[in-house]
KEMI-751606 format. One line per field, with one value per residue: residue in one letter; residue number from 1; z, y, x of N, C-alpha, C in turn; chain. Coordinates in steps of 0.05 Angstrom, whole numbers, plus 5000, padded with zeros to 4 digits. Example, Ala and Ser with C-alpha at 12.3 -4.5 7.8 and 13.67 -1.06 7.14 Angstrom:
// residues 2
residuo = (A_S) .
num = (1_2) .
npz = (5156_5142) .
npy = (4886_4955) .
npx = (5264_5257) .
capz = (5156_5143) .
capy = (4910_4979) .
capx = (5246_5273) .
cpz = (5156_5157) .
cpy = (4934_5001) .
cpx = (5264_5258) .
cadena = (A_A) .
// end
This chain:
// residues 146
residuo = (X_X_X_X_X_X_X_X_X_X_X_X_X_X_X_X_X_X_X_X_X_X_X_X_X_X_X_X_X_X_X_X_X_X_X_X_X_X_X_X_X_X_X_X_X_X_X_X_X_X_X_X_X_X_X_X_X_X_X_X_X_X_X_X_X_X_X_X_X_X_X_X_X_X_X_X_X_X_X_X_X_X_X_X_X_X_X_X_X_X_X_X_X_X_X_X_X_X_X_X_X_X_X_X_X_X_X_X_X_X_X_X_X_X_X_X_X_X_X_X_X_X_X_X_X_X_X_X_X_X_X_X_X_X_X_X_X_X_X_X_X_X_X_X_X_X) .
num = (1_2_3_4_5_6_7_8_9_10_11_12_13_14_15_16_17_18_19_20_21_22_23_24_25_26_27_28_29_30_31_32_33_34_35_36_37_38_39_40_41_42_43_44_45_46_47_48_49_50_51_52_53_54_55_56_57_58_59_60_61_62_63_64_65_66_67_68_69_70_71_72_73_74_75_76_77_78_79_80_81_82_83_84_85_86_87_88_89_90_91_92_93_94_95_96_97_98_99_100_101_102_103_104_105_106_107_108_109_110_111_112_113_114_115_116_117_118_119_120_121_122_123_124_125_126_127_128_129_130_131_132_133_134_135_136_137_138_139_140_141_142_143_144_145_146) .
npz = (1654_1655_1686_1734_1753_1800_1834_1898_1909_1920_1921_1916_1917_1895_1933_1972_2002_2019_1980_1987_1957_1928_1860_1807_1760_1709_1656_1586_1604_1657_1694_1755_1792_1858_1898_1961_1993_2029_2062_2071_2117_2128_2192_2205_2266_2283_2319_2325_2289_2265_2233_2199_2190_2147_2125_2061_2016_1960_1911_1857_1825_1800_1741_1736_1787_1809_1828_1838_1824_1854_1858_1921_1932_1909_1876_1927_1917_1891_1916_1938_1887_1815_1771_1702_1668_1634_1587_1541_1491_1517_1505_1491_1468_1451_1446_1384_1362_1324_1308_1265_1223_1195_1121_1105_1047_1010_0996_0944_0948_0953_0939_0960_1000_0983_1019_1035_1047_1067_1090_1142_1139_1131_1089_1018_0978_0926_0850_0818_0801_0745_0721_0674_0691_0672_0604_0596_0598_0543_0500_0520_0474_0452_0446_0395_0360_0337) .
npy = (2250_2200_2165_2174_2152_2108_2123_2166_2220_2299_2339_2410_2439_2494_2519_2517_2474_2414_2353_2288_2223_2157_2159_2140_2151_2192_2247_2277_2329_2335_2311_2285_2215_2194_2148_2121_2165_2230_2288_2351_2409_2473_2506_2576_2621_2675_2684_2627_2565_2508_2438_2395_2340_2295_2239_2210_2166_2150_2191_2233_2285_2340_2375_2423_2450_2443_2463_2452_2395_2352_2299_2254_2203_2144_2082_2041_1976_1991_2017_2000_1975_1988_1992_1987_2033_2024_2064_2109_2115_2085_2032_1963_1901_1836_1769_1742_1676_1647_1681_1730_1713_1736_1724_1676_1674_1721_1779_1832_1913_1941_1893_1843_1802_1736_1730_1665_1625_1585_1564_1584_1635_1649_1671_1668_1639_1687_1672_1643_1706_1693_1677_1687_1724_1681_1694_1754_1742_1714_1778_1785_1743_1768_1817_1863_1884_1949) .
npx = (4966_4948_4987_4979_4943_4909_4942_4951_4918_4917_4869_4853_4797_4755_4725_4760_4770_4800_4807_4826_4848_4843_4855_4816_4791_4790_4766_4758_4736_4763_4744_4735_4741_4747_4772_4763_4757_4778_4753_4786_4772_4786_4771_4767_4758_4763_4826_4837_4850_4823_4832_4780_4758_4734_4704_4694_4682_4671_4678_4651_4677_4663_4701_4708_4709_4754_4813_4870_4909_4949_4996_5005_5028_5051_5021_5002_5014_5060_5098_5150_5165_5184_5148_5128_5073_5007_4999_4985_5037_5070_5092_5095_5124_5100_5105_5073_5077_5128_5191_5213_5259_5322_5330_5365_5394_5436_5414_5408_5402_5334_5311_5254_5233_5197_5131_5108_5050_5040_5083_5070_5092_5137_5198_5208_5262_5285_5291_5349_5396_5412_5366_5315_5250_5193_5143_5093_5028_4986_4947_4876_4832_4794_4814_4839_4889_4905) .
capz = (1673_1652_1699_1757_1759_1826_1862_1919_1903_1930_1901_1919_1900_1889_1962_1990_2012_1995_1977_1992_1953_1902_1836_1792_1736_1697_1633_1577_1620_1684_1716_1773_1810_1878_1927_1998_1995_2054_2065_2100_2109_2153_2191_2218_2283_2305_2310_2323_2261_2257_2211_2202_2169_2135_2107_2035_2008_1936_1904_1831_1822_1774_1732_1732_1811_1812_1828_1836_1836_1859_1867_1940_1942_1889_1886_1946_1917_1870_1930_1931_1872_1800_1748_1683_1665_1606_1581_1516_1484_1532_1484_1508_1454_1467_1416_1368_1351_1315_1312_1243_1222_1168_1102_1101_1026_1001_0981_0933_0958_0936_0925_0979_1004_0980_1027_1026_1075_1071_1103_1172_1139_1122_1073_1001_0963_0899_0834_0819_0781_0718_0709_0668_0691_0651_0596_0607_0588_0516_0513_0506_0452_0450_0445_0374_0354_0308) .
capy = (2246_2168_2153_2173_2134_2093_2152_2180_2244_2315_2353_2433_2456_2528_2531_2519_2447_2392_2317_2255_2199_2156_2168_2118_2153_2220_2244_2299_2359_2335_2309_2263_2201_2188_2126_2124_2198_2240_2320_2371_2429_2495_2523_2602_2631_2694_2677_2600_2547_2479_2426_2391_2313_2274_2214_2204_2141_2142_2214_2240_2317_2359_2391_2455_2462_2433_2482_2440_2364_2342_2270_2242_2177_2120_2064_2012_1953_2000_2029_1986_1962_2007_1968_2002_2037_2026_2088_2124_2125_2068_2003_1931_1887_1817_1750_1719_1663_1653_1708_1733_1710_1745_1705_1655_1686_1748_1797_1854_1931_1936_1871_1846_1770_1734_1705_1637_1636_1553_1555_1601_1670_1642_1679_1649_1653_1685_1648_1661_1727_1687_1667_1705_1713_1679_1730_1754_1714_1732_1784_1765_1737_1786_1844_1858_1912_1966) .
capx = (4945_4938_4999_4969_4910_4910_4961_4941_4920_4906_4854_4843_4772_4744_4719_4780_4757_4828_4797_4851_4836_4857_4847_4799_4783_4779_4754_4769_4724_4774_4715_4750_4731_4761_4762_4765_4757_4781_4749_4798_4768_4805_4752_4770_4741_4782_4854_4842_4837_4832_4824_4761_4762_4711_4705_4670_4688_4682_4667_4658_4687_4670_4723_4706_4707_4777_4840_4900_4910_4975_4998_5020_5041_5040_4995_5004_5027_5077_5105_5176_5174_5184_5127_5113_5045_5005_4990_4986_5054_5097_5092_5109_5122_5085_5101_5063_5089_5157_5194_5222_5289_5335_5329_5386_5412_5434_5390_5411_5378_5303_5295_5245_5230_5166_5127_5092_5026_5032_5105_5081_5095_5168_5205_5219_5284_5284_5305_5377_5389_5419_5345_5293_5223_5174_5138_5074_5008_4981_4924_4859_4828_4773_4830_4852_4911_4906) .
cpz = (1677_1663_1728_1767_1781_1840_1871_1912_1925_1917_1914_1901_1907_1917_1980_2007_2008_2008_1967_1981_1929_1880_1812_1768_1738_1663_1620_1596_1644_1703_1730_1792_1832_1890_1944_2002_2028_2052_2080_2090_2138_2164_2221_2233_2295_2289_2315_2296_2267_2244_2213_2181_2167_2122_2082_2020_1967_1925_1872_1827_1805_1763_1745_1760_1813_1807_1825_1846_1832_1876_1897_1948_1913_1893_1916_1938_1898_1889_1929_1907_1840_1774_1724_1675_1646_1600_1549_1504_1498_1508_1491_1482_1464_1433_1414_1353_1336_1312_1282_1236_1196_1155_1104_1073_1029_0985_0971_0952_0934_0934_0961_0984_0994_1002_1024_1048_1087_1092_1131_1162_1131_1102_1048_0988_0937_0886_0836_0793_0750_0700_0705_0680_0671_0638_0610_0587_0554_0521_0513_0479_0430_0442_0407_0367_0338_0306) .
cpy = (2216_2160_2154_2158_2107_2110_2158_2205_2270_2327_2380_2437_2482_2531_2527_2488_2425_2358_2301_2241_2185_2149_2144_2127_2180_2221_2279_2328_2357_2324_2283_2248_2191_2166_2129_2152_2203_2274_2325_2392_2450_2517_2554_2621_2650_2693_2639_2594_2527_2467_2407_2357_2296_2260_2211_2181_2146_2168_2224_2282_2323_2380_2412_2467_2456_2456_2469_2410_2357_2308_2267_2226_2156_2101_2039_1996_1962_2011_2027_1975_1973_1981_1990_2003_2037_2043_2098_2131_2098_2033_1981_1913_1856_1792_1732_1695_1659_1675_1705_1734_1725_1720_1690_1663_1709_1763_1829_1876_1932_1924_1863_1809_1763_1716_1685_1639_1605_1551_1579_1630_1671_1654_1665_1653_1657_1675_1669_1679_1719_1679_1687_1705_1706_1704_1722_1742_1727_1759_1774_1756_1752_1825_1841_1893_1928_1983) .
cpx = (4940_4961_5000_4941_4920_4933_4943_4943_4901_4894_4844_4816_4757_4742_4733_4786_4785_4806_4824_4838_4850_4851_4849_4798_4781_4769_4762_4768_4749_4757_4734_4733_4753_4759_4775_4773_4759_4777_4762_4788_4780_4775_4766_4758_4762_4807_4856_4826_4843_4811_4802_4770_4739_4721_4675_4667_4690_4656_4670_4663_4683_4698_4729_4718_4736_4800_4867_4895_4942_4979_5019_5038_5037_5032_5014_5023_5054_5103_5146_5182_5178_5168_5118_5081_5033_4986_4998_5021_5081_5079_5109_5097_5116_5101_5075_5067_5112_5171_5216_5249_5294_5331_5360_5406_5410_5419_5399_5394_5358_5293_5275_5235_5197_5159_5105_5085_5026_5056_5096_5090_5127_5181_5217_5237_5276_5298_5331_5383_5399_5397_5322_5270_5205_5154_5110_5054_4993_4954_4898_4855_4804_4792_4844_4862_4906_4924) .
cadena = (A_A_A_A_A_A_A_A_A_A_A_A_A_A_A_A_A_A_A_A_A_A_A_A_A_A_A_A_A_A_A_A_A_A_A_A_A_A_A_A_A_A_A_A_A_A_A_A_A_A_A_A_A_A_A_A_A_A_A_A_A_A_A_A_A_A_A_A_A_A_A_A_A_A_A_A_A_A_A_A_A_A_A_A_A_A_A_A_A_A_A_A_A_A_A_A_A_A_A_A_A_A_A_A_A_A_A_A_A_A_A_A_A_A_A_A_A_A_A_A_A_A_A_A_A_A_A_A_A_A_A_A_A_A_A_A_A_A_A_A_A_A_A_A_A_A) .
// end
């Protein structure tokens, strides 16, 4: 429904009534807002009918009354030209600033890069694997074994 918003749309409601217009906004119930709304309505005397047209300009529909909405045309300025819509699910990656390069050495699997917040988010090489890590710090001094 969130890729029709600004289409030209048709809208059938319960009384048979079709509203032209194009479509601003809806909401979970379906409740629809139109602009530059257009009423056709068929009015039947006998064996002659014809169509009847109003102008509404900018109309809010309730759901409920709503039978069929079918899209016409696409928006105006979209018409010639194919522009993506941003809607729930279509994702357009944008940058932030540098963009993340592979580390420059080799990196065994598992192992994972550290990074340093001073260098920009930069990744840091680890020491080389012939080198121990230092142990760990004593415990306290308040801790005693038994």
């Amino acid at each position: 429904m969130q890729k029709y918003i600004n289409y030209r749309v048709r809208v059938t409601i319960q009384d048979d009534r079709v509203m032209v217009g194009e479509l601003m906004a809806y909401d979970k119930h379906l409740n629809i807002v139109l602009a530059d709304c257009q009423e056709y309505r068929q009015i039947k005397k006998g064996e002659d009918s014809k169509e009847l047209k109003r102008s509404l300009g900018l109309i809010m529909l309730r759901g409920e009354n709503i039978v069929t909405l079918v899209a016409e045309s696409p928006p105006k300025n979209q018409q010639n030209k194919q522009v993506e819509h941003n809607y729930a699910g279509n994702v357009q990656i944008t940058g932030r600033g540098p963009s993340i390069m592979p580390p420059p050495f080799a990196m065994t699997p598992g192992q994972f890069p550290l990074i340093n917040p001073s260098l920009g988010g930069l990744p840091v090489p680890p020491p080389p694997p012939n080198i121990l890590p230092p142990p760990p710090p004593p415990p306290p001094s308040s801790f005693q074994g038994k």
